[in-house]
Every structure is written in C-alpha cells, then in structure tokens.
N, C-alpha and C positions, 0 to 999 in steps of 0.2 A: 790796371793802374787805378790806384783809391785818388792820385793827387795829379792836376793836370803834370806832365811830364813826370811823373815817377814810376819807374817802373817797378817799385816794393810795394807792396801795402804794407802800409805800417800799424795797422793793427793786428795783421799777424805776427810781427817783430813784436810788439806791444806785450802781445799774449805770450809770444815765447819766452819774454824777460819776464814776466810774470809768474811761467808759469815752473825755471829752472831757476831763476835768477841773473841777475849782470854776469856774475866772472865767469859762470858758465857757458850761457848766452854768449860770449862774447866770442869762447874757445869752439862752441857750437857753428859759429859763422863762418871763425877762418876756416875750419876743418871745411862747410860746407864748399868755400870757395876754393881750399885745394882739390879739395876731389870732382869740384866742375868744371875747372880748369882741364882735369883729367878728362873729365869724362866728353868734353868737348874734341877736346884732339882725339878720341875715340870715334866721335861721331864722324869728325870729318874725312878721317881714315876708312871709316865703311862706307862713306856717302862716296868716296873717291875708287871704292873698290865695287861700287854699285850692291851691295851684299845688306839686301833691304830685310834679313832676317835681322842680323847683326846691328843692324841703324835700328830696327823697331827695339832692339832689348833694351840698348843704351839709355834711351831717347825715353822709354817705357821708366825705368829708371830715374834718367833727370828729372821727369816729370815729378815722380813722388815727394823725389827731396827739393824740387823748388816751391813748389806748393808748401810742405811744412816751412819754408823760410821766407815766403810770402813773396815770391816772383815768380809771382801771375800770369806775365804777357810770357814767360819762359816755359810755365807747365803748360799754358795755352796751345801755343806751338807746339812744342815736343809733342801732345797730345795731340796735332793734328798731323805731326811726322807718323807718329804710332798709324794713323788711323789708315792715311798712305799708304804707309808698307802692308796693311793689313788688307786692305785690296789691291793688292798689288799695282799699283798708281805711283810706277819708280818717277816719272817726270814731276808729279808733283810731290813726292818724299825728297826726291833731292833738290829740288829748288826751294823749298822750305826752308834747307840746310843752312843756306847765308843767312839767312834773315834769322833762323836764332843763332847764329853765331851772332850778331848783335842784339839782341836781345841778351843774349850773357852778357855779352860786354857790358851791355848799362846797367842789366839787374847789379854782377858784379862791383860795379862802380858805385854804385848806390851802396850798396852792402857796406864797401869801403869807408865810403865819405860817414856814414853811421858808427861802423868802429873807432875813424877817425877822432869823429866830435864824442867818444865814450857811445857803448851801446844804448844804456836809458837817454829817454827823451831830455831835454833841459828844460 
C-alpha cells in the first residue's frame, strides 16, 4: 500500500492512464476486475479441493495481473500462496486463502471507488 489504508498504489494506476490512456484504462480495469472476480472463485475451489498445484497456477496468475494494476498487498500474497504450494506447505497455502480473498475485496473496492470518481486523478 503507497497510501495509509489503500490498498492500490496509485502510481501504478497513474502510469497506466498514462501510459493507454482514460477510456482505455478505464475498460482495462473493469475487464481486470471481471476476471478476478473469476479467478478468485477459482482459487477458493482449489483451496477447497486441497489441489495445491491448481491454487499455485491461479494465484501465480493473479499475481501478475495485480501487480500490472497496482494491488500490491494482492500480488503480495498470491505470491506468498505460489511460494506455499511450491514447498508444499498446504497448511499455510490454504490459510493464506482467506486473507486474499480480502484483500481482493479491498483492492477491488478501491479499483471501484477510482472508476467511480472517473479513472484520471482530479
């Protein structure tokens, strides 16, 4: 987090409008936030099915695309889910699991409240 309680950094948003533009950027976010929406009920479905290859792809995955959208404490984790499954450490891959399911939640939210007020800064 760049801002006490935010879970974006906003100067990766910054750069990204920067670096597509607003109406892009803007279509760039919801799209991000359908497919982690997705990719969330995916995780929890492996994390539920204990199937720590399957949670490491996902997770491997959200990682990359949260980073390029700048939710940070989201790749963070994921990247510690990844690191889990990779030594196979299922107790702490799947206890991890809650805690970024909020962590979506707020990056999400955040994301929102930014499309809301228009993507560029005011």
């Amino acid at each position: 987090m760049t801002d006490r309680g935010n879970p974006i950094d906003e100067r990766a948003l910054d750069r990204l409008i920067e670096d597509v533009g607003d109406e892009r950027a803007h279509r760039l976010l919801r799209a991000f936030t359908r497919e982690t929406l997705r990719r969330m009920a995916h995780i929890l479905a492996r994390a539920g099915e204990r199937n720590l290859t399957a949670l490491r792809d996902e997770c491997h995955t959200l990682k990359g695309s949260a980073g390029s959208f700048g939710a940070v404490a989201v790749e963070r984790q994921a990247n510690a889910i990844v690191a889990a499954c990779l030594a196979g450490d299922s107790a702490d891959a799947l206890a991890r699991v809650d805690d970024l399911r909020g962590l979506v939640d707020a990056a999400l939210g955040a994301l929102d409240a930014r499309l809301s007020s228009g993507t560029g800064r005011s």
